[in-house]
C-alpha positions as CSV (number, residue, x, y, z in Angstrom):
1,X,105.5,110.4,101.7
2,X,106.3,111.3,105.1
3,X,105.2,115.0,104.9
4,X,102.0,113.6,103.9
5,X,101.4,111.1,106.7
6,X,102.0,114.1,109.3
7,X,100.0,116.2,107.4
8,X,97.3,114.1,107.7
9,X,97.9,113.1,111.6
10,X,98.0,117.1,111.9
11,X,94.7,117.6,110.0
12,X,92.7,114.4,112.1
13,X,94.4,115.6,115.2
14,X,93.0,119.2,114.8
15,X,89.4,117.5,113.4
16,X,88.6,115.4,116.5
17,X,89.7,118.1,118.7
18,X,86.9,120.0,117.4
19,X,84.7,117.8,117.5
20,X,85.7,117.2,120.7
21,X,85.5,120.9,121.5
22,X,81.7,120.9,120.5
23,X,80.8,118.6,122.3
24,X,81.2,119.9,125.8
25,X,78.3,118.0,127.8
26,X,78.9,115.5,129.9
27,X,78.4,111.5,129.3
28,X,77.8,108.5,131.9
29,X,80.3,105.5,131.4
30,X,79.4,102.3,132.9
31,X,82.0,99.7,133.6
32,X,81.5,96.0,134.7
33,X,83.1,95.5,137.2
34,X,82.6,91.8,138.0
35,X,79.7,91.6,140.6
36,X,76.1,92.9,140.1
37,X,76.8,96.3,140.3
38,X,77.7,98.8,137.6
39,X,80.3,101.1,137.9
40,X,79.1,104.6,136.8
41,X,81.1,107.5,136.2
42,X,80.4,111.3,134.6
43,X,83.2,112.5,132.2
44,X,83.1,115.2,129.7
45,X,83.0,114.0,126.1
46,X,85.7,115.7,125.2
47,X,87.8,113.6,127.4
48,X,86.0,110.7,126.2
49,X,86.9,111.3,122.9
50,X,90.3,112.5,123.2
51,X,91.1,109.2,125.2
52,X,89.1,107.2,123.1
53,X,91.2,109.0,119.7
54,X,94.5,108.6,121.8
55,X,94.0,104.8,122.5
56,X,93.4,103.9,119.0
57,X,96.4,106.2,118.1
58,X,98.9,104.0,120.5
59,X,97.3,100.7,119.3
60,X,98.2,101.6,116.2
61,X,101.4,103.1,116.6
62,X,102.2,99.8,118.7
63,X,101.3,97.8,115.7
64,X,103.7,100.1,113.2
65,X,106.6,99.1,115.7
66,X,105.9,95.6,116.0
67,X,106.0,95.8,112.0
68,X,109.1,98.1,111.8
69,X,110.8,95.4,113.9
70,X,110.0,92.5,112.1
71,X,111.1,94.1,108.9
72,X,114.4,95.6,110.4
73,X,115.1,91.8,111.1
74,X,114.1,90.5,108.1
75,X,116.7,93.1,106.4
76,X,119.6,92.1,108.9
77,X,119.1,88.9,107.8
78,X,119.0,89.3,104.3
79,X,122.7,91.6,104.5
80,X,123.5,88.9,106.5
81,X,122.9,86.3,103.7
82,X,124.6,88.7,101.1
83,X,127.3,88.9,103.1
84,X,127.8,85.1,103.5
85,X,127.2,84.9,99.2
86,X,129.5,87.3,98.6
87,X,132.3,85.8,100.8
88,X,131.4,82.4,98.4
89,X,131.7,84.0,95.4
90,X,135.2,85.4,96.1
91,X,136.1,82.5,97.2
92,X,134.9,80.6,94.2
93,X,136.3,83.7,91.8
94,X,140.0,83.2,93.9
95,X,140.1,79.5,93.3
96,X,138.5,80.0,89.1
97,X,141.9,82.2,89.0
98,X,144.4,79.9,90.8
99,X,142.9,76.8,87.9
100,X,142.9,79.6,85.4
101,X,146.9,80.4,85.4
102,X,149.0,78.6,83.3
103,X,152.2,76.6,84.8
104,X,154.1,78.2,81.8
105,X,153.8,81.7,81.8
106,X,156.1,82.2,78.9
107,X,154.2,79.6,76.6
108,X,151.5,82.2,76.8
109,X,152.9,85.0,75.3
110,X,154.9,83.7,72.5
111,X,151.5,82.6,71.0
C-alpha cells in the first residue's frame, strides 16, 4: 500500500509541476492588509501554484500526524490494558491451582 501512495505523490508531484511549468505568466495577488489599502504583489504562477500545492501538502501531512499520534496512543493504551489483564489472569490461574491441589496427594493416585 505504501508503494502506491508514493507512486501517486510522485505522479501529482510531477503533474502540477507541469502545469506549473505551462503556465509561466505572471499573476497579481492582493492581500488585505487591514486598512483601505490593498496590498498588491506580481508572482509568477508557477510559484503560485507550487506554494499553493505545497501548503495543502503540509496541512495535510500535519493532519496525518496529528492522526498517527492519536492512534499510537490509543495502541499504548490498549497494550497497556493487556498487560494489566494478563497479569489478572495469572493471577487468577495461580490461585485456581493453589484451590485445585489436593491436601492428600497420595489419595489421588491410588484411585
Amino acid at each position: 500500500m505504501s508503494t502506491l501512495k508514493y507512486i501517486f505523490f510522485i505522479s501529482l508531484i510531477i503533474l502540477v509541476s507541469l502545469f506549473a511549468a505551462k503556465n509561466m505568466h505572471t499573476v497579481e495577488v492582493h492581500f488585505y492588509d487591514g486598512s483601505s489599502a490593498d496590498s498588491t504583489i506580481k508572482v509568477p504562477t508557477m510559484v503560485l501554484v507550487s506554494c499553493a500545492f505545497g501548503f495543502g501538502f503540509l496541512l495535510a501531512w500535519f493532519f496525518e500526524l496529528f492522526a498517527h499520534f492519536k492512534l499510537k496512543v490509543e495502541l499504548r493504551e490498549k497494550q497497556k490494558n493487556i498487560e494489566r489483564l494478563e497479569k489478572e489472569l495469572s493471577r487468577s490461574n495461580q490461585s485456581a491451582d493453589a484451590s485445585v491441589e489436593p491436601d492428600n496427594p497420595t489419595s489421588l493416585s491410588k484411585n
